[in-house]
C-alpha positions in Angstrom: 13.0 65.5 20.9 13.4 61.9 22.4 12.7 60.4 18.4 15.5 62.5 17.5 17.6 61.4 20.5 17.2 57.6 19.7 18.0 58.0 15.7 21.2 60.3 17.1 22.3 57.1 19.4 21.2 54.2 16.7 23.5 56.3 14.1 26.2 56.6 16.6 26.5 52.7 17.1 29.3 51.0 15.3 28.1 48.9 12.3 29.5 45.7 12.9 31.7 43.9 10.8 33.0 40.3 10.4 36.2 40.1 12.7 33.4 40.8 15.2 32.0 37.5 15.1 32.3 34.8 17.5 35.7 32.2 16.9 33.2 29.5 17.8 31.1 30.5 15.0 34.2 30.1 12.5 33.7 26.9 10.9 35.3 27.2 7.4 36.9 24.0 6.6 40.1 23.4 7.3 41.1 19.9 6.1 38.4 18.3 3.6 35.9 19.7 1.6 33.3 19.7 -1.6 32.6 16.8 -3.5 34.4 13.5 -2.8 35.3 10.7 -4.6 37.1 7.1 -4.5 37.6 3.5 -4.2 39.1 1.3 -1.3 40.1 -2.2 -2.8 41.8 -5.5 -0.9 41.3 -8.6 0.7 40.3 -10.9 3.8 38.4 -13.8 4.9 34.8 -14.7 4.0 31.6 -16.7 4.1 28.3 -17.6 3.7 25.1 -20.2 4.6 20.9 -20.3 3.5 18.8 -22.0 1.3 17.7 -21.7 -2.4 15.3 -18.5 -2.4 12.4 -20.5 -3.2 9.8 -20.4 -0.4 9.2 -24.3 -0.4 12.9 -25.2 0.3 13.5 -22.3 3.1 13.9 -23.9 6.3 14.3 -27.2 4.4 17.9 -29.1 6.2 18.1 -30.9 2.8 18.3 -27.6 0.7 20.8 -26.0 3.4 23.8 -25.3 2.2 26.8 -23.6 4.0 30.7 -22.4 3.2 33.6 -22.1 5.8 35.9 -18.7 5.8 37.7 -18.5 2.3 39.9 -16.4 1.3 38.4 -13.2 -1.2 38.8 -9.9 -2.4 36.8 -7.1 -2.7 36.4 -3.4 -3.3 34.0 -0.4 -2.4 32.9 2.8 -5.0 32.6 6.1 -3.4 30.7 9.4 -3.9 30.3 11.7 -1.3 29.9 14.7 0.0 32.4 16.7 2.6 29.7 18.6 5.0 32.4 19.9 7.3 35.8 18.8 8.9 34.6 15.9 10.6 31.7 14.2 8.6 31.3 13.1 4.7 28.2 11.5 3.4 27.0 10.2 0.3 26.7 6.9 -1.9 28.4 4.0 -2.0 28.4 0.4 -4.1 30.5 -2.4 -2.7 31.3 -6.2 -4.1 33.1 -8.7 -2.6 34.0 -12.4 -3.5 35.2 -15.3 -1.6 35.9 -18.7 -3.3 38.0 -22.2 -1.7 38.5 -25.1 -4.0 34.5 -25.9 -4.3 32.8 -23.1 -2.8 32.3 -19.6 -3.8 30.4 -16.9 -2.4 29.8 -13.4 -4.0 27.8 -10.7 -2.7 27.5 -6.9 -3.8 25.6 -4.0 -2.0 24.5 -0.2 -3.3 23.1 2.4 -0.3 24.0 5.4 2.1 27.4 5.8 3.6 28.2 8.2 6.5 31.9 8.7 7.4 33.2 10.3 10.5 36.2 11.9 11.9 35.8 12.5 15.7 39.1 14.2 16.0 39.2 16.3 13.4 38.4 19.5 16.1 39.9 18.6 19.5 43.1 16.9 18.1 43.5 17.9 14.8 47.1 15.5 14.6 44.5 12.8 14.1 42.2 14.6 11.9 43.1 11.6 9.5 41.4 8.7 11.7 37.5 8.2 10.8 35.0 5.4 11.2 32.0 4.6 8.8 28.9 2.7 8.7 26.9 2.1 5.3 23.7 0.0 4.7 21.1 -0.4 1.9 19.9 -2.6 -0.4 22.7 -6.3 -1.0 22.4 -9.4 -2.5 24.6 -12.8 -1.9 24.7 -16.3 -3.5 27.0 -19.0 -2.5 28.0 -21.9 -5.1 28.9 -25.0 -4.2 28.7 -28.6 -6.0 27.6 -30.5 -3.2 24.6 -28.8 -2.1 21.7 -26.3 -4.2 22.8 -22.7 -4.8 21.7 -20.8 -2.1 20.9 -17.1 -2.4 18.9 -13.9 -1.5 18.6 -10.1 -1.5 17.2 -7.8 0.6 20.0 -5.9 3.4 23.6 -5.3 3.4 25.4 -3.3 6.1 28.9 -2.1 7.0 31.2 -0.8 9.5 35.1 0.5 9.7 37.9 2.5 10.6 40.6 4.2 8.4 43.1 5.9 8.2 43.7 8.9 5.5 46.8 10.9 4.8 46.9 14.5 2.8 48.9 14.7 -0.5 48.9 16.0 -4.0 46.9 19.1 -4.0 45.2 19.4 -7.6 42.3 20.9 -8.9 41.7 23.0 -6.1 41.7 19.9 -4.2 44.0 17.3 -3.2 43.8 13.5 -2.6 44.0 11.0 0.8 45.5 7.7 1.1 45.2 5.2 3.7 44.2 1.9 5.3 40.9 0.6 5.7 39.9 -2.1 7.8 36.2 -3.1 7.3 33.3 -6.2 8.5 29.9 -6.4 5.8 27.4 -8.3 5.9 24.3 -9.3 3.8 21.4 -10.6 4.5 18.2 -11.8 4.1 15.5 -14.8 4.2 16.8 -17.5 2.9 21.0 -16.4 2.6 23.3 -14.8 4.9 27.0 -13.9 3.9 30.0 -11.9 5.8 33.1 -10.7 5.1 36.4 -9.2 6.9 38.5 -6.9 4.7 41.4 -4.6 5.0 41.7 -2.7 2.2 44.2 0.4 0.6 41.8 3.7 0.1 42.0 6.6 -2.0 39.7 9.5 -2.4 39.9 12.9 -3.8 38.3 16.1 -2.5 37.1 18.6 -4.8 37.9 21.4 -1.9 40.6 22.5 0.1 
């Protein structure tokens, strides 16, 4: 009797279905999503100081060799990937090049890139506003007459904020525009370099 009793009471029991699922646990995307792809590209201030990469001239003050800001240009490469709402991460590569009358520094990186965008849930009218950070693997050499080339390769690192705006839904996805403000750096042994940029970005996202 009581077997019967409990298979009369678990068949009695409303099957569930999905508006019963929490809100909180409703997390389809909203504003960006799928694969994403882009470019940011402008200009700013740069420099750069080391030695030759040759062991027996690091740390030398007659191989030492050093460049005040200049102006430059650069541009970053972009392929990600739009987890959620509020955070795309992927691949970037990124070159840059500062030159004044004599001097001349040009430095290029390739890594990870995370990008993040801490309003997209609590105030979605700034769901456009992110940060980023990227690092990896960079390489810098600075050219000037009066001194030896100095270079190296080893680190490169980034951080930002931008700004993205919506338009032109295509594909199934649509495309953002914005400003970018951005400082990189590489570095290693024997050569540093840094650069300030603000740059125009645009990116496309396979979804929504």
């Amino acid at each position: 009797m009581v077997p019967l009793v409990l298979a009369d009471a678990v068949s009695a029991a409303p099957a569930s279905s999905p508006e019963d699922v929490p809100s909180y646990l409703d997390v389809a995307p909203k504003f960006r999503n799928g694969l994403v792809v882009g470019f940011a590209l402008g200009a700013g201030l740069g420099q750069g100081g080391g030695y030759p990469n040759n062991s027996q001239e690091i740390g030398d003050p007659q191989y030492h060799s050093s460049s005040g800001l200049m102006p430059g240009a650069g541009f970053t490469f972009l392929v990600l990937g739009a987890l959620t709402d509020y955070l795309n991460v992927g691949f970037w590569y990124g070159s840059s090049n500062f030159r004044s009358t004599d001097d001349r520094v040009r430095a290029f990186g390739i890594g990870l890139r995370v990008e993040a965008f801490p309003f997209a849930v609590a105030y979605p009218s700034l769901e456009g506003l992110g940060a980023f950070t990227e690092f990896g693997l960079g390489s810098a050499r600075l050219t000037t007459p009066s001194a030896p080339e100095a270079e190296g390769t080893q680190s490169y690192a980034g951080v930002g904020v931008f700004y993205e705006w919506s338009f032109a839904h295509l594909l199934g996805g649509h495309l953002g525009v914005g400003p970018s403000l951005e400082y990189d750096a590489a570095f290693s042994r024997p050569f540093d370099a840094y650069g300030f940029l603000a740059s125009g970005r645009l990116v496309f996202y396979g979804g929504n």
